[in-house]
Structure formats: structure tokens, C-alpha cells
C-alpha positions in Angstrom: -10.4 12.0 7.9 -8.9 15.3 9.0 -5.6 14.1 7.8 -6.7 13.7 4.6 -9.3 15.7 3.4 -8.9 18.8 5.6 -10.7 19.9 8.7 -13.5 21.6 7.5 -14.7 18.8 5.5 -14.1 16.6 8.6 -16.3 18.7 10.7 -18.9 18.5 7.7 -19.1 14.8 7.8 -19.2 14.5 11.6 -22.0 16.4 11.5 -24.1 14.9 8.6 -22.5 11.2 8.4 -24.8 10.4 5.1 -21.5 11.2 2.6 -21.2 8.5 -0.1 -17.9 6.3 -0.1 -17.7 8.4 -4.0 -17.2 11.8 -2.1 -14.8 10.6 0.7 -13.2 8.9 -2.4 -12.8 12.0 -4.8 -11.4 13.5 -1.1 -8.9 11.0 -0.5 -10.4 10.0 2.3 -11.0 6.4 1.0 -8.9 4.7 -1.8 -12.0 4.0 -4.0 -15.5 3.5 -3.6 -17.2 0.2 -5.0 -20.3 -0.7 -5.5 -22.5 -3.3 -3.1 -22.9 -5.8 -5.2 -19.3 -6.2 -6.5 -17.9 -5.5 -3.0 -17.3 -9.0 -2.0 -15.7 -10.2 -5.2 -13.5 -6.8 -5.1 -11.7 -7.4 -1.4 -11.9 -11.5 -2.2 -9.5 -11.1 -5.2 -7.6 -7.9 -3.6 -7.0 -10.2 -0.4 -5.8 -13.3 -2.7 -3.4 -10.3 -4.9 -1.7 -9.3 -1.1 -1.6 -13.0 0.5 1.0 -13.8 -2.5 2.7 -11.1 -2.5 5.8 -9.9 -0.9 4.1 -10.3 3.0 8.0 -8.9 4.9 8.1 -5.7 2.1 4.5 -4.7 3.2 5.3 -5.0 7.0 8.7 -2.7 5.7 6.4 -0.6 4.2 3.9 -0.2 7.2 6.4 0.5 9.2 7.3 3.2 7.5 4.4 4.8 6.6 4.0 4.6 10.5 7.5 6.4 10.9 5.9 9.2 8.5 2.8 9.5 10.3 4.3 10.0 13.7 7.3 11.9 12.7 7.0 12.9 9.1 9.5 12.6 6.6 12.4 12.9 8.4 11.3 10.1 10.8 10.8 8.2 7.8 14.1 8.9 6.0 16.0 8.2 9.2 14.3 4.4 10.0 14.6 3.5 6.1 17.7 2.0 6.3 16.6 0.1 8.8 13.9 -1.1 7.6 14.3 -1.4 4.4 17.5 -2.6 4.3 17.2 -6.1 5.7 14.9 -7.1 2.7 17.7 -7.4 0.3 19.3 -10.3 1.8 15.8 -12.0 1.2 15.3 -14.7 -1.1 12.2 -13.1 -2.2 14.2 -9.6 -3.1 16.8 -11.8 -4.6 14.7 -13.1 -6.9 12.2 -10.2 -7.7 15.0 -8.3 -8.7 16.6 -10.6 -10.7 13.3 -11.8 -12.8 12.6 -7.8 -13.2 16.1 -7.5 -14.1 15.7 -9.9 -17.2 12.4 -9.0 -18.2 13.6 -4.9 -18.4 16.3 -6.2 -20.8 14.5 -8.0 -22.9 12.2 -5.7 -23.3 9.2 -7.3 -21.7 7.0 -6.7 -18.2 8.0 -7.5 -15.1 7.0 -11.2 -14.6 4.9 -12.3 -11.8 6.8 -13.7 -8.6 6.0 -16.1 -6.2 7.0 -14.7 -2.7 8.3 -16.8 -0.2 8.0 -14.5 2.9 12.0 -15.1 3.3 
């Protein structure tokens, strides 16, 4: 929580935990806040959304946001070839590319892809 919202509000919340997801969320803390009743059909259809999507880009990206978190940018900047790289000789960047590709020139939205995972 430090990381993101700062110290003192940290400390503030440590010591009187009864902050609503809504405060933590305008602090950054949290990506949004949803309410109880919708919460279960929120992460259902979130969690379908990420199993179809492109699973070996989010590890690429995980690993370097962990890069950034230990090192900072430069740690970042100096794994993302490594990283990142590799992808492109996916099918799945292959053919995300080229379906954004033709969309952008016709003049339409990016379609929606079906991600193999290689």
C-alpha cells in the first residue's frame, strides 16, 4: 500500500483498517472497488476475458513489471528484449498483428483474437 498511495496514508490504514475498497481505489491502492452483490459476476467474466487472452504476453508482461519493481526502469528496459522479444515468433503475435493490421486499414476496430498460447 506504501508503494502506492504513500506512507502516511499507509500508516493511516494500518492503524484504523475500516477504509472502504472506494478510498484505497481513488488512492490507487486497488484497481476499482465493486460492489458485493456484483462482485462475483465482475471477477467471473474478468477471469473468462484473461483465460482467452494472450496467456505467454501476460507472463511477458509480469515479468516485467517484476523487473520494474525490483530494479526500476532500467531493470526493466534492460530484460525487455528479452522478454519481450520471443513473443513475436508466436503464432498468436503473428496473427494479432496481422488481424490489427487489416482492421487499422480499413478503418475499423481491432478484431477480437483467439489466442493459442503459442
Amino acid at each position: 500500500m506504501a508503494e502506492r498511495a504513500g506512507w502516511a496514508r499507509a500508516a493511516e490504514w494500518a492503524l484504523a483498517s475500516d477504509q472502504a475498497a472506494r478510498v484505497m481505489a481513488d488512492a490507487g491502492v486497488v484497481n476499482r472497488a465493486i460492489a458485493d452483490d456484483a462482485l462475483l459476476a465482475e471477477a467471473t467474466a474478468f477471469a473468462r476475458r484473461v483465460a482467452k487472452g494472450p496467456t505467454r504476453a501476460y507472463a511477458a508482461h509480469k515479468a516485467l513489471l517484476r523487473a520494474w519493481a525490483v530494479g526500476g526502469v532500467a531493470a526493466a528496459d534492460e530484460a525487455m528484449f528479452d522478454i519481450a522479444m520471443p513473443l513475436f515468433e508466436t503464432d498468436d503475435v503473428k496473427t494479432g498483428l496481422d488481424s490489427a493490421v487489416k482492421a487499422a486499414k480499413a478503418g475499423l476496430a481491432r478484431p477480437a483474437v483467439c489466442f493459442q498460447g503459442r
